[in-house]
C-alpha positions in Angstrom: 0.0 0.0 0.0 3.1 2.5 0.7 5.6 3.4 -1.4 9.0 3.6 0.3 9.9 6.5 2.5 11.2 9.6 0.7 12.8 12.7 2.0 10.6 15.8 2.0 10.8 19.4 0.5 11.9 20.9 3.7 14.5 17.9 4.3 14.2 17.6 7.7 12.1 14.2 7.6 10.9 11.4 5.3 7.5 10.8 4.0 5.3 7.4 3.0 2.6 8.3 1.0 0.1 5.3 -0.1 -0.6 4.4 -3.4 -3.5 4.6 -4.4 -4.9 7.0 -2.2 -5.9 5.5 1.0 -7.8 7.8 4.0 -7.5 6.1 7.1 -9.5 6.0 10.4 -7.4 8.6 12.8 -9.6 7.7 15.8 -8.5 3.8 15.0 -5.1 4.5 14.9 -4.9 6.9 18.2 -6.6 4.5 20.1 -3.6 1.5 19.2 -0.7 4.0 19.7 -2.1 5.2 23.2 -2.6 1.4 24.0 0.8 1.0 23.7 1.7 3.8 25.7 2.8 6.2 22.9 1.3 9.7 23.3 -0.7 11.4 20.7 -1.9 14.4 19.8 -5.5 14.7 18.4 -5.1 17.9 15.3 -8.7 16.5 13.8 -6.9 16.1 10.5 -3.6 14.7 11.5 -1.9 13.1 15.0 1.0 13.4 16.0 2.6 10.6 18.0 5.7 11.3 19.7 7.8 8.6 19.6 11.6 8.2 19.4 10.6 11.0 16.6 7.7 12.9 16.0 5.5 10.9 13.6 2.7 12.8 12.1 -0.2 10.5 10.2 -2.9 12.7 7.8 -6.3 11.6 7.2 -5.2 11.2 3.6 -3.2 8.4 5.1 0.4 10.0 4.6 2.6 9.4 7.5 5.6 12.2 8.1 8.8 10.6 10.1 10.5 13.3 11.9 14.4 12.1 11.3 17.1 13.4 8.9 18.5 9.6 9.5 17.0 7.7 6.3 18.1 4.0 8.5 16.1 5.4 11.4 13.4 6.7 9.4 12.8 3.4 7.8 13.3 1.6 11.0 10.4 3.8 12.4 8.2 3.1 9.4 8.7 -0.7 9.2 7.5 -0.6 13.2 4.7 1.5 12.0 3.5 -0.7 8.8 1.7 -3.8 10.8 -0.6 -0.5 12.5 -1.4 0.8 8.7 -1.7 -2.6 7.3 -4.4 -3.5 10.0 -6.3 -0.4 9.9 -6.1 -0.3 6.1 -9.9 -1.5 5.4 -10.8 0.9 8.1 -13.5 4.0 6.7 -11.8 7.3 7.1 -12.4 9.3 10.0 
């Protein structure tokens, strides 16, 4: 569902976008990274989880790795994927 993780325009972290176009359920995903103890802030169109790194997840399903460390980066995102994955059928919130 995700392409690889990218660097973004401002190059100050990397960037899975899903292909095609998947919006995901926000509320679904808050609820599994508080259940496992990782804080989260509620923006309505986006959380941000702060883990190791900020991680940021849009509605559209995009998820933003705070980390100038590609290896980091896609060690965060490969931890992340079984969440997406899961939550993929979910309707968007």
């Amino acid at each position: 569902m995700y392409y690889t993780l990218k660097l973004c325009a401002s190059r100050g972290a990397f960037e899975a976008v899903p292909d095609p176009p998947h919006p995901v359920d926000l509320k679904r995903i808050r609820a599994r990274l508080e259940a496992s103890g990782i804080p989260v802030v509620d923006a309505r169109v986006m959380l941000i989880a702060q883990m190791e790194r900020e991680v940021t997840f849009g509605r559209d399903g995009r998820v933003l790795i705070k980390s100038k460390d590609p290896k980091e980066a896609q060690r965060m995102f490969d931890s992340l994927r079984p969440l997406l994955e899961t939550l993929s059928d979910a309707p968007p919130s």
